[in-house]
Backbone as JSON, one array per atom type, in Angstrom:
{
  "sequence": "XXXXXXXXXXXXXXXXXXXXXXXXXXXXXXXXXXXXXXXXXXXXXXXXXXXXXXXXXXXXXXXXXXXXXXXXXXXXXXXXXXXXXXXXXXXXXXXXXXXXXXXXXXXXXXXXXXXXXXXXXXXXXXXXXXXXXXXXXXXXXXXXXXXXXXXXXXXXXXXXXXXXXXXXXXXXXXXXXXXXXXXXXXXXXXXXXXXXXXXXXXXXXXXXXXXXXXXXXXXXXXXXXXXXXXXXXXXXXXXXXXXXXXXXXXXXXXXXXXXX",
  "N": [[107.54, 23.43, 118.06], [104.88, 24.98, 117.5], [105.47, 26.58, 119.83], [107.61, 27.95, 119.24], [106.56, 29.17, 116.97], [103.76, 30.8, 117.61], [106.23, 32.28, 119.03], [107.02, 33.96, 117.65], [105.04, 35.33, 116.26], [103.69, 36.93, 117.85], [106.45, 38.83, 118.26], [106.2, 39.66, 115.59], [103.39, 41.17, 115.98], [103.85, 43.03, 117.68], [106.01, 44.53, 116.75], [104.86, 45.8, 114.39], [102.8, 47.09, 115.84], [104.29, 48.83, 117.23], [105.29, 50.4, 115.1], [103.19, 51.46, 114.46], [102.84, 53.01, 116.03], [105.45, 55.34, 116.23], [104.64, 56.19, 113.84], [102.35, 57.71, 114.28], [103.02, 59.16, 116.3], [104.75, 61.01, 114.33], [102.91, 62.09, 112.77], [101.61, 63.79, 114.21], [103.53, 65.03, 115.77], [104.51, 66.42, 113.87], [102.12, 67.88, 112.81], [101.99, 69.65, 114.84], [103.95, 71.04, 114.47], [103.21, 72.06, 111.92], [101.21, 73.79, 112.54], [101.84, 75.84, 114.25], [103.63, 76.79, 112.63], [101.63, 78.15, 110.85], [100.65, 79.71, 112.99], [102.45, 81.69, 113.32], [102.76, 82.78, 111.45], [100.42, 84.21, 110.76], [100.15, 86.15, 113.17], [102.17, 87.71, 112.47], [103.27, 91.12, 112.02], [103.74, 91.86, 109.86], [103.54, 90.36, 106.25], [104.85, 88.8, 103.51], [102.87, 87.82, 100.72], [102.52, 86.76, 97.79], [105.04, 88.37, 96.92], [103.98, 90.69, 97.96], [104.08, 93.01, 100.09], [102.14, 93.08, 102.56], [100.78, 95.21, 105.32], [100.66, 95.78, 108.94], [97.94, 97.52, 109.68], [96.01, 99.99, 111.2], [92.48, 100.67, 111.25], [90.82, 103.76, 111.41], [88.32, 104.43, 113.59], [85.02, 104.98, 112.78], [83.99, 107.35, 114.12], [86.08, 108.34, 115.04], [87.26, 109.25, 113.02], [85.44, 111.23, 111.55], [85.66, 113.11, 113.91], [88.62, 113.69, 113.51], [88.79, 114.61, 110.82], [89.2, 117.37, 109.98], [91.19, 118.01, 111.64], [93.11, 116.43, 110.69], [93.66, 117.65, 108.11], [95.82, 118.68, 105.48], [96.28, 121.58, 105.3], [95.34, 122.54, 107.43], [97.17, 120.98, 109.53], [99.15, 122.26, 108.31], [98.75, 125.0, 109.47], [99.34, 124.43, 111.97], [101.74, 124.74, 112.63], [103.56, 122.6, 111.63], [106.1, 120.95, 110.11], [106.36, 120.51, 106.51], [106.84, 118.35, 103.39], [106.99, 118.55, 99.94], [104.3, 118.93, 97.25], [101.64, 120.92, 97.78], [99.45, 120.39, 96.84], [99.04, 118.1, 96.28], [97.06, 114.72, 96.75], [97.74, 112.94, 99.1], [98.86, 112.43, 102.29], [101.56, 112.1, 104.35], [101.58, 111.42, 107.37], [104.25, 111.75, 109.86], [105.32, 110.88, 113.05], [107.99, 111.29, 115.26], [110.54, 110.33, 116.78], [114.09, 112.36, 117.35], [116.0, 110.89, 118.54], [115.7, 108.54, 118.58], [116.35, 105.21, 117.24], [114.85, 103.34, 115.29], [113.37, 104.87, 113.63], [115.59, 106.64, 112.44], [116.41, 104.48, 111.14], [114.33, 104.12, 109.4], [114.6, 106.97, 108.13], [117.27, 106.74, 106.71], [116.8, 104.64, 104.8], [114.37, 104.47, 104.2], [112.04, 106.53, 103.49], [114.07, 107.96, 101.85], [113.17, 106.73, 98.93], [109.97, 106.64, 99.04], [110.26, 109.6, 99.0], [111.52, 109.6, 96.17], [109.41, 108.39, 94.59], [107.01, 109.08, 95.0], [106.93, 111.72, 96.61], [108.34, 113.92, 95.13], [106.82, 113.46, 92.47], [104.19, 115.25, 93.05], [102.77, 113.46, 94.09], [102.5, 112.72, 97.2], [102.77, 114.09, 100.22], [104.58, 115.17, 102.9], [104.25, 115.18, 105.79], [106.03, 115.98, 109.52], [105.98, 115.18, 112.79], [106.88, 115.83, 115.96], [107.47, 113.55, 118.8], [108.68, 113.37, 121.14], [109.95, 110.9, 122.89], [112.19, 109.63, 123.16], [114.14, 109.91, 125.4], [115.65, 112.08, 128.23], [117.01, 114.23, 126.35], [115.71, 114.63, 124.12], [113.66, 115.94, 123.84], [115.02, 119.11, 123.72], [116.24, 117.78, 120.81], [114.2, 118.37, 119.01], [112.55, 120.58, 119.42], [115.06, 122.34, 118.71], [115.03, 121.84, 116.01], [113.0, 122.21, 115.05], [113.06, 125.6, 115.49], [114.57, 125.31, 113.05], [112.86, 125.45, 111.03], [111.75, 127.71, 110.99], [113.28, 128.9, 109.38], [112.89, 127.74, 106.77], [114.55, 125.75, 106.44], [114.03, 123.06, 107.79], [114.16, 120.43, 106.89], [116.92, 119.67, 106.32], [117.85, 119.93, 108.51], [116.78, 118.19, 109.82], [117.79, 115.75, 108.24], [120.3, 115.85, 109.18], [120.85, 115.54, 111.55], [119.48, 112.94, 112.15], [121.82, 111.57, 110.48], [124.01, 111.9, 112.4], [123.08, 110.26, 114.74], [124.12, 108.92, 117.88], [123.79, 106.96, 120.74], [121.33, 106.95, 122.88], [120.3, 109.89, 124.91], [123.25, 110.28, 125.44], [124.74, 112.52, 125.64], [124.92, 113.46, 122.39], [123.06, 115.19, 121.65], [122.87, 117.46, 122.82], [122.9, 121.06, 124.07], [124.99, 122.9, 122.73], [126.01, 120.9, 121.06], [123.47, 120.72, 119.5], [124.04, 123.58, 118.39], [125.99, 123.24, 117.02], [125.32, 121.56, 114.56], [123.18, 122.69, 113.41], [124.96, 125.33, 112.46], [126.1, 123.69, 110.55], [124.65, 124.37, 107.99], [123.64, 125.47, 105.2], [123.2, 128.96, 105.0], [122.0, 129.27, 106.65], [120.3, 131.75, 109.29], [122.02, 131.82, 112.0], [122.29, 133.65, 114.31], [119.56, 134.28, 114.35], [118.44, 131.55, 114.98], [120.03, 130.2, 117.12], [118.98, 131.99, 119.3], [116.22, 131.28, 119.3], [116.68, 128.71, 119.92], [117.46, 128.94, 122.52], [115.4, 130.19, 124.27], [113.52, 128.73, 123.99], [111.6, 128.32, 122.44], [109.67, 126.91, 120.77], [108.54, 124.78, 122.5], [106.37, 124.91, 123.43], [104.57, 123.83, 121.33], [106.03, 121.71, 120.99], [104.83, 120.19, 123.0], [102.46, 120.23, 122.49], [102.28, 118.08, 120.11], [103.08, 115.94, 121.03], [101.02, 115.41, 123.17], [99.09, 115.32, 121.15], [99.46, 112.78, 119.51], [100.05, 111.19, 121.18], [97.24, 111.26, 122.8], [95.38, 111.37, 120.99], [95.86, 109.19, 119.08], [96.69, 107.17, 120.72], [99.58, 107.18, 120.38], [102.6, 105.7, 121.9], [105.36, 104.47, 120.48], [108.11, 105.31, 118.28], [108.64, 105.23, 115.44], [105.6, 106.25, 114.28], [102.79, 106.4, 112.25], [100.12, 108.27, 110.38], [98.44, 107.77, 107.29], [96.81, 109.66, 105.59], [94.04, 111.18, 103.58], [94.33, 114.4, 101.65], [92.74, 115.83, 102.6], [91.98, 115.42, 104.76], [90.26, 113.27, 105.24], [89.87, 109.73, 105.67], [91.58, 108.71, 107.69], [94.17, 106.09, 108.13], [96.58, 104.39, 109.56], [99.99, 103.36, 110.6], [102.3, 101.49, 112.25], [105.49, 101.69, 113.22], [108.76, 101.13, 111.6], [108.03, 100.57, 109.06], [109.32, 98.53, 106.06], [109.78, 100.34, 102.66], [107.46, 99.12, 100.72], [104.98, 98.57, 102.41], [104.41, 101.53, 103.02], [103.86, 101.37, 100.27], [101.55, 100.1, 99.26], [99.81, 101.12, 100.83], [99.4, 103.68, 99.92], [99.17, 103.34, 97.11], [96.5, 102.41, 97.44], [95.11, 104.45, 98.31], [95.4, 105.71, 96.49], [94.21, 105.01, 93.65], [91.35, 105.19, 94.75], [90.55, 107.81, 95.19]],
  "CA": [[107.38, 24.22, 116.85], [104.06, 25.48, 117.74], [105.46, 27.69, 120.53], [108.45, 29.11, 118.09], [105.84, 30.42, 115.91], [103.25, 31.91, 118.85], [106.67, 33.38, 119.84], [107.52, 35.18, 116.2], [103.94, 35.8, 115.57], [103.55, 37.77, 118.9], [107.08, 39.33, 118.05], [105.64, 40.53, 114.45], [102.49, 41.96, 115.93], [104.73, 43.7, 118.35], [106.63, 45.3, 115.88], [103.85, 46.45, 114.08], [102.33, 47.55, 116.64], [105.16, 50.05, 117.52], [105.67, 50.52, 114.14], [102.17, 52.55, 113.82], [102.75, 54.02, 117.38], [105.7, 55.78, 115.85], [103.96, 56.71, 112.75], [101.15, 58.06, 114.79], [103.43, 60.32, 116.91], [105.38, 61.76, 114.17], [102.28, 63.08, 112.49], [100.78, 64.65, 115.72], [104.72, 66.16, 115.68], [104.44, 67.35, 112.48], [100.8, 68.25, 112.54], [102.15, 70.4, 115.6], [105.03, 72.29, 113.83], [102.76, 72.69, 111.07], [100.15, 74.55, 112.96], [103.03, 76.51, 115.01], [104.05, 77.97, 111.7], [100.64, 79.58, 110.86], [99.8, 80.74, 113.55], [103.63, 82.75, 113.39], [102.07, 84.04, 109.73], [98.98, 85.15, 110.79], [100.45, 86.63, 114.0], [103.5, 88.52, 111.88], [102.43, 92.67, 112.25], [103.94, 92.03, 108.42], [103.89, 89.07, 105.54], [104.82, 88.49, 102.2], [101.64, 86.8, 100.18], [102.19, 86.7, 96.21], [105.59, 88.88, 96.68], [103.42, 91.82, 97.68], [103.96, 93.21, 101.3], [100.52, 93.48, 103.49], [101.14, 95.95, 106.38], [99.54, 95.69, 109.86], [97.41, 98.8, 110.32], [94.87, 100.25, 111.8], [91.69, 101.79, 110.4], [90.27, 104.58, 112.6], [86.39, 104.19, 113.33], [84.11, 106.13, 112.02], [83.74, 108.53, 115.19], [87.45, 109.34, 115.0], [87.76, 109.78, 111.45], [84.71, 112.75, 111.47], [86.36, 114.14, 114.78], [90.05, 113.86, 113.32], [89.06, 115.21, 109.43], [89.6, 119.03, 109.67], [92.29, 118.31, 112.28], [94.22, 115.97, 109.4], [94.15, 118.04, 106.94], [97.1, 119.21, 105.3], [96.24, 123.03, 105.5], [95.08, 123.18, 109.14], [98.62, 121.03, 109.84], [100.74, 123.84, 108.22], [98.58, 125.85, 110.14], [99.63, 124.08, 113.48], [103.15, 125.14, 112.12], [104.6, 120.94, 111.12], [106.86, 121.07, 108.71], [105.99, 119.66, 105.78], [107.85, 118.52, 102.02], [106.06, 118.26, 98.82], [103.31, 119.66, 96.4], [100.51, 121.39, 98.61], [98.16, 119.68, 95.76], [99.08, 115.92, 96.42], [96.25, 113.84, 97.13], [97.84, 112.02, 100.01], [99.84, 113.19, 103.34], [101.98, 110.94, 105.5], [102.13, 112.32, 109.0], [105.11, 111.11, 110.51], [105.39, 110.93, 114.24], [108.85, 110.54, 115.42], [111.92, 111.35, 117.69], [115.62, 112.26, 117.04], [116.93, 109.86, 119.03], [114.86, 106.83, 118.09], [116.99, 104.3, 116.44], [113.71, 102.73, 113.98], [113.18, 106.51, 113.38], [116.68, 106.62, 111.51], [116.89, 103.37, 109.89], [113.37, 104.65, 108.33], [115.14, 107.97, 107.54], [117.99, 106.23, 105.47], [116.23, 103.44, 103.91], [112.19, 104.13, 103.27], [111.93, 107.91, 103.24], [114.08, 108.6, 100.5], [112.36, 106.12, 97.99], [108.83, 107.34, 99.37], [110.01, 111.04, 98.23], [111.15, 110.02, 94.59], [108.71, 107.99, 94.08], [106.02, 109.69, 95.32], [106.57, 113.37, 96.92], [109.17, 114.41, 93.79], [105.83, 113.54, 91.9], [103.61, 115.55, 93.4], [101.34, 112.63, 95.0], [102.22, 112.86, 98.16], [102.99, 115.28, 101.07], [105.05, 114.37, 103.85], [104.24, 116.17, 107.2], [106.66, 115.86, 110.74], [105.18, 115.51, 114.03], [107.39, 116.06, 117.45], [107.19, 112.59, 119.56], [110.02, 113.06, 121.69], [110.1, 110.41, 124.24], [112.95, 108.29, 123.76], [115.0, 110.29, 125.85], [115.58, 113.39, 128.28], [117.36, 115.19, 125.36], [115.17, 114.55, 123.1], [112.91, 117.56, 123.62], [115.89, 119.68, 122.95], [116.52, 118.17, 120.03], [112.77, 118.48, 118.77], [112.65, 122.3, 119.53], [115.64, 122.64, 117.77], [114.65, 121.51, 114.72], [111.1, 122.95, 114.85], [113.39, 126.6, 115.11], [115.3, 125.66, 111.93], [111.5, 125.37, 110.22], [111.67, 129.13, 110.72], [114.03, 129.44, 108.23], [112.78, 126.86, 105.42], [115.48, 124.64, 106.48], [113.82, 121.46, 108.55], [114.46, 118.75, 106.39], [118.03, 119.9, 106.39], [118.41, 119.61, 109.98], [115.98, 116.53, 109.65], [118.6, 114.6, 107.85], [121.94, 115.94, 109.73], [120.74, 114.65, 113.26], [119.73, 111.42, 111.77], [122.79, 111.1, 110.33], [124.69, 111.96, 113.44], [122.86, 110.1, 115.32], [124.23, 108.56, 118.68], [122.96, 106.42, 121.71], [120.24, 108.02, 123.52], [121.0, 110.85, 126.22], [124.92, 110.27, 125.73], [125.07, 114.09, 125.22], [125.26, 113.99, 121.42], [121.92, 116.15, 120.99], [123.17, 119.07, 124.28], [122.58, 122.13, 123.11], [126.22, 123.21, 122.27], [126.24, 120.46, 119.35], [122.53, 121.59, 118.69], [123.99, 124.28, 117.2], [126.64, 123.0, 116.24], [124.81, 120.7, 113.55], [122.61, 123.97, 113.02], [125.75, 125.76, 111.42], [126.65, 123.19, 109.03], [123.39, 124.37, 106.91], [124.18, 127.03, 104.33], [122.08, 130.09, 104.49], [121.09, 129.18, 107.82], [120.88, 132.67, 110.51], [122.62, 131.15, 113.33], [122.08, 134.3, 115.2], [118.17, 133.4, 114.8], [118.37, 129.9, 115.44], [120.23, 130.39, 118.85], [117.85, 133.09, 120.44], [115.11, 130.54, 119.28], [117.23, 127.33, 120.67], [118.0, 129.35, 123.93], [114.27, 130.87, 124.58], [112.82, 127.38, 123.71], [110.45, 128.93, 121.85], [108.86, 126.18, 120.12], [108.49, 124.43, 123.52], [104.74, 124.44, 123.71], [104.36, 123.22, 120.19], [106.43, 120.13, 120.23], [104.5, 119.19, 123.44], [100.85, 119.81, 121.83], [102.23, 117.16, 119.18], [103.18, 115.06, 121.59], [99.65, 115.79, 123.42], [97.81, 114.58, 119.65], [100.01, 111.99, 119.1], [99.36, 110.28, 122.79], [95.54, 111.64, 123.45], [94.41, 111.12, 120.18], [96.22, 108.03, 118.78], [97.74, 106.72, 121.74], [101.23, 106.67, 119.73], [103.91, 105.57, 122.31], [106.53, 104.51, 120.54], [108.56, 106.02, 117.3], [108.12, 106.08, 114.52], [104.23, 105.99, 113.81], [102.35, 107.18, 110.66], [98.75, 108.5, 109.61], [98.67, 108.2, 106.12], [95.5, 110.29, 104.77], [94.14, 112.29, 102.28], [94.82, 116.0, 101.4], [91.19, 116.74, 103.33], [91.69, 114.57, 106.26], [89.33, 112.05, 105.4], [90.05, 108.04, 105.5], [93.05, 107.93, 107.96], [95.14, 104.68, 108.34], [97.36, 104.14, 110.55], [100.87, 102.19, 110.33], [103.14, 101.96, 113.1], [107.02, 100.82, 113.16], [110.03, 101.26, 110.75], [108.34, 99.73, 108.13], [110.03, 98.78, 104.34], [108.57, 100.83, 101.81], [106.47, 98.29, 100.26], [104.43, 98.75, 102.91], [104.1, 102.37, 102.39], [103.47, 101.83, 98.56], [100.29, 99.2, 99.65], [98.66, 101.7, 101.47], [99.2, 104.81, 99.18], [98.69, 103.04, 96.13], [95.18, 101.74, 97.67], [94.24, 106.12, 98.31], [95.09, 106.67, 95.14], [93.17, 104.31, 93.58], [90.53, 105.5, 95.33], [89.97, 108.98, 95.08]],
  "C": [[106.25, 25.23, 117.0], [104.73, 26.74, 117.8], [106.83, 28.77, 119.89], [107.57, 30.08, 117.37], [105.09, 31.04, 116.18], [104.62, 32.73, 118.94], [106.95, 34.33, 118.61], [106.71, 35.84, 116.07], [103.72, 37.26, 116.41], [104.91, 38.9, 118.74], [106.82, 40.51, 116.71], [104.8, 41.37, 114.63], [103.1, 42.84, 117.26], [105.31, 44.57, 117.33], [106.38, 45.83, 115.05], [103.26, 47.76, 114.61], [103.21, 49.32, 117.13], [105.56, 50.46, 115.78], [104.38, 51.88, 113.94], [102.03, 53.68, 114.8], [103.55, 55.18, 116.68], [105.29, 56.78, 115.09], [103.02, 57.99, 113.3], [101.47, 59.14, 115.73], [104.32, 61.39, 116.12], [104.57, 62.2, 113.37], [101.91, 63.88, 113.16], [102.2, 65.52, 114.96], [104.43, 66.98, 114.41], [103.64, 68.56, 111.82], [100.76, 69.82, 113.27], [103.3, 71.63, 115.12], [104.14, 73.25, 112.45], [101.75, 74.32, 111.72], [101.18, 76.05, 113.69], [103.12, 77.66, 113.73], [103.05, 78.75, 110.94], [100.45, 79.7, 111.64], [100.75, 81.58, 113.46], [103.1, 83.35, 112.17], [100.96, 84.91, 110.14], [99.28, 86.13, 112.1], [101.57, 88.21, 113.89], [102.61, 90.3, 111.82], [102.63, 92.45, 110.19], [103.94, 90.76, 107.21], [103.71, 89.47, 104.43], [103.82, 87.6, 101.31], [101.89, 87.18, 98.65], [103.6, 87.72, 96.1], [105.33, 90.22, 97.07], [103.7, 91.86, 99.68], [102.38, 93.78, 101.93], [100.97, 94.07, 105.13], [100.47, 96.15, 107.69], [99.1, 96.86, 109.87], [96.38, 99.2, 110.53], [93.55, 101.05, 111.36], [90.9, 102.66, 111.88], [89.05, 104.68, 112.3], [86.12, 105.26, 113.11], [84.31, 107.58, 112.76], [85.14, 109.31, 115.03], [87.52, 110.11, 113.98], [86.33, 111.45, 111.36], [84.97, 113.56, 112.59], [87.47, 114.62, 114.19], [90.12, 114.66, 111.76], [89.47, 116.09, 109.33], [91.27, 118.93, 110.43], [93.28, 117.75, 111.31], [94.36, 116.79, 108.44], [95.07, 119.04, 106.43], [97.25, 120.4, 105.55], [96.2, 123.2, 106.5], [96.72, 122.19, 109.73], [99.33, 121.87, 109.78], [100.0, 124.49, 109.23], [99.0, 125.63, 111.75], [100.93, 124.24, 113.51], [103.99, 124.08, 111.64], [105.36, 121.35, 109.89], [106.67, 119.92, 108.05], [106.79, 119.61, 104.23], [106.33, 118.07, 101.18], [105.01, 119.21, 98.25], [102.18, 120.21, 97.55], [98.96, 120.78, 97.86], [98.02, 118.3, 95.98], [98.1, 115.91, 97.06], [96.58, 112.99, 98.52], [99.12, 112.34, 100.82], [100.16, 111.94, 104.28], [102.24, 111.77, 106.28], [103.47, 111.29, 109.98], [105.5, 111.04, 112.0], [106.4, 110.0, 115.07], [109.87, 111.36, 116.45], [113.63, 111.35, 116.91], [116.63, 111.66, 117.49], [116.47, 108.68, 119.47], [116.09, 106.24, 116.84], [116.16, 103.56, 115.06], [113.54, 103.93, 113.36], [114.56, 106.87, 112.2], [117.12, 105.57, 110.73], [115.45, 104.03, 108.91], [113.61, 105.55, 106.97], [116.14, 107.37, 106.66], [117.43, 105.15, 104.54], [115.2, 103.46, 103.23], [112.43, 105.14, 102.96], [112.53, 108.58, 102.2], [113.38, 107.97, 98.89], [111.13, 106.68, 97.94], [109.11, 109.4, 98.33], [110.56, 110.57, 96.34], [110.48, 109.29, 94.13], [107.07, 108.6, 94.44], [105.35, 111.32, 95.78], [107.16, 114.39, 95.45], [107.56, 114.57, 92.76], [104.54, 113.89, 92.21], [101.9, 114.68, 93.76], [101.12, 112.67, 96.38], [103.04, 113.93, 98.82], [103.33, 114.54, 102.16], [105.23, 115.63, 104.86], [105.22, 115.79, 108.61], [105.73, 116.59, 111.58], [106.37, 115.08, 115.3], [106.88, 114.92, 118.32], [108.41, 112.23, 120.28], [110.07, 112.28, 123.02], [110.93, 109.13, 124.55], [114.06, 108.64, 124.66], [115.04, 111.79, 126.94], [115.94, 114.37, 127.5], [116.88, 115.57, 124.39], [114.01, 115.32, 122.62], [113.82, 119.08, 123.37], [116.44, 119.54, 121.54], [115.38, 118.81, 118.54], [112.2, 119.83, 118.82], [113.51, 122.91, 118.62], [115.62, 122.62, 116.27], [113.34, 122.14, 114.12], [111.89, 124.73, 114.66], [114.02, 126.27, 113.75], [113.89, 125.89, 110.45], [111.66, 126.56, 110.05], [112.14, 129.77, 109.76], [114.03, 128.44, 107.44], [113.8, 125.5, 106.06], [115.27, 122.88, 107.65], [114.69, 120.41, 108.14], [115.81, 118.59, 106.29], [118.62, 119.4, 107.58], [117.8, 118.22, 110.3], [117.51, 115.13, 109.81], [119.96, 114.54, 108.41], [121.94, 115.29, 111.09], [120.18, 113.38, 113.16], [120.76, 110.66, 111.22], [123.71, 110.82, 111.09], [124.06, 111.41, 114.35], [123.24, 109.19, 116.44], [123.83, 107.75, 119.8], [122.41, 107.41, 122.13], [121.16, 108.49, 124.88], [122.72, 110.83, 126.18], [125.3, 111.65, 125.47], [125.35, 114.67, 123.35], [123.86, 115.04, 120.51], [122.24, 117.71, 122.24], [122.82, 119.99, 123.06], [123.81, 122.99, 122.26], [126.34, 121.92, 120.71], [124.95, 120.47, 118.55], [122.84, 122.6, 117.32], [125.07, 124.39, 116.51], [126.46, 122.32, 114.82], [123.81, 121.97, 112.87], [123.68, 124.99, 111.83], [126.62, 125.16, 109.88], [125.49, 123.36, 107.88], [123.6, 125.55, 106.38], [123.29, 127.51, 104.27], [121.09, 130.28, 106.05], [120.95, 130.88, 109.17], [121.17, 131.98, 111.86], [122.24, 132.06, 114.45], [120.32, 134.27, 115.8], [117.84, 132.52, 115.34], [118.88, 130.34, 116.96], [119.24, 131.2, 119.69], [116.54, 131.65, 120.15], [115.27, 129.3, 120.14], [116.7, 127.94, 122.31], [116.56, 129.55, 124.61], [113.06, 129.77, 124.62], [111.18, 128.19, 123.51], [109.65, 128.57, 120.93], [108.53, 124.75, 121.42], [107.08, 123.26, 123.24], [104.01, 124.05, 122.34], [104.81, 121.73, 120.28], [105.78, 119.78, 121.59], [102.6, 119.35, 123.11], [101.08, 118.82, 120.82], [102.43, 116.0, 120.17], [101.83, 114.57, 122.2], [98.84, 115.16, 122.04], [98.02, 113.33, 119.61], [100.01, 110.86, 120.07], [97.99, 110.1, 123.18], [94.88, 110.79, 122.1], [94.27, 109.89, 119.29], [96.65, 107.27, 119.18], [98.8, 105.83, 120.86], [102.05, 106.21, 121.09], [105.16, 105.24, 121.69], [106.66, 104.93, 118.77], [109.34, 105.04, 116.25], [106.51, 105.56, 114.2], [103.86, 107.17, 112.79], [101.27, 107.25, 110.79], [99.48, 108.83, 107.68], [97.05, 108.12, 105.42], [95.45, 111.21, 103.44], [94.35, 113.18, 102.55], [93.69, 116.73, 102.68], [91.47, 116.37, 104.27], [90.87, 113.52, 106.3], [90.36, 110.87, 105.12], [91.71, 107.78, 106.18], [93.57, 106.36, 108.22], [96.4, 104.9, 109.56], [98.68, 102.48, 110.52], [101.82, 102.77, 111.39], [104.33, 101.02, 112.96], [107.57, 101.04, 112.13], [109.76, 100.61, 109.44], [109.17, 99.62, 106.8], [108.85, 99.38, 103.22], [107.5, 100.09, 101.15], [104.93, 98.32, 100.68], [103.68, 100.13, 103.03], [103.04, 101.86, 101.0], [102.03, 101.13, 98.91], [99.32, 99.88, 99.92], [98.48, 103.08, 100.39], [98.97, 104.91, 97.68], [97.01, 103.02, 96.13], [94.22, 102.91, 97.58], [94.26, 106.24, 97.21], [94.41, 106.4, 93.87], [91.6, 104.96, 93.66], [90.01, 107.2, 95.16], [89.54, 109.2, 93.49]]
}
């Protein structure tokens, strides 16, 4: 009898025993998924906290921001020739820095960019500038020239939105210069006979590669679509890079306006 109940007793504290081992490895596990999933939050370029989107971006140090002020500001832009939409009075300029045959670059264009203008350029708050970052492609400085000649005649944002609409895999020939201007003549009012001597003469050449030149030297942008979004003067740029959802926008341009 004894050794029956040594053998149960030793069986019970056995089974205990693994009983807390268990226990003891599926908190670790747990402890380990838990931790896993902040660090993926705090790691995210983007997160949702209270419903409110918080946007990764960058503040430019001091040194930049009193080198880069005169060069941001909206007047000395037009003066670098960018085409720009909106009030010349708004308080707050998004510089956009993008290509025509970037794929994040055109989901932006149908999805954020028109909310951003009626909620914000329509109402003379903000000002939305284009910057030439053509490097997702060899064609893609053709189509970046081309578009910079339709500026000549008021009509950018026209040609803006027709080669984002048409837009194709990269280099597959749907930016050549034959459907250049072919997408050029579907714009009413447009001089075609202008536009071509300008296409042909690439006569905005050395413009779209001094943007490219700012947009590499001075912010090392590589890839498309990246944003400065400052004031009217050039002071207090930010910096947001990638396709984000407007929310992200509104976060940061709510926060300038605020502020001034």
């Amino acid at each position: 009898m004894n050794t029956n109940k040594d053998s149960s007793s030793k069986r019970i504290k056995k089974i205990n025993n693994d009983t807390k081992l268990i226990f003891t490895v599926v908190l670790v596990f747990l402890s380990g998924i838990q931790g896993l999933i902040s660090f993926s939050s705090s790691s995210s370029s983007s997160s949702y906290l209270g419903g409110q989107v918080f946007a990764l971006q960058e503040h430019i140090n001091d040194n930049e921001k009193d080198k880069n002020n005169n060069t941001l500001s909206l007047s000395n832009l037009i003066k670098q020739g960018s085409p720009h939409l909106g009030d010349l009075s708004a308080p707050i300029t998004i510089i956009d820095f993008s290509d025509f045959q970037c794929y994040l670059c055109a989901r932006y264009v149908k999805e954020t960019e028109p909310i951003i203008y009626e909620t914000y350029i329509q109402r003379g708050k903000v000002n939305l500038v284009f910057k030439h970052l053509p490097n997702r492609g060899s064609d893609s400085m053709g189509a970046a020239i081309a578009a910079q000649c339709t500026n000549d005649q008021g009509k950018f944002w026209e040609y803006h939105r027709i080669l984002y609409t048409n837009q194709k895999p990269i280099d597959s020939g749907w930016v050549s210069k034959d459907n250049l201007k072919k997408f050029a003549s579907k714009i009413t009012g447009l001089n075609m006979s202008n536009f071509n001597s300008c296409l042909d003469s690439e006569k905005y050449k050395s413009l779209v590669e001094k943007d490219i030149a700012f947009g590499s030297s001075s912010f090392g942008f590589q890839d498309t679509p990246s944003f400065i979004i400052v004031n009217n003067d050039g002071s207090k740029p930010e910096i947001l890079r990638g396709a984000h959802p407007f929310p992200s926008f509104k976060a940061l341009i709510d926060k300038k306006i605020v502020q001034k």
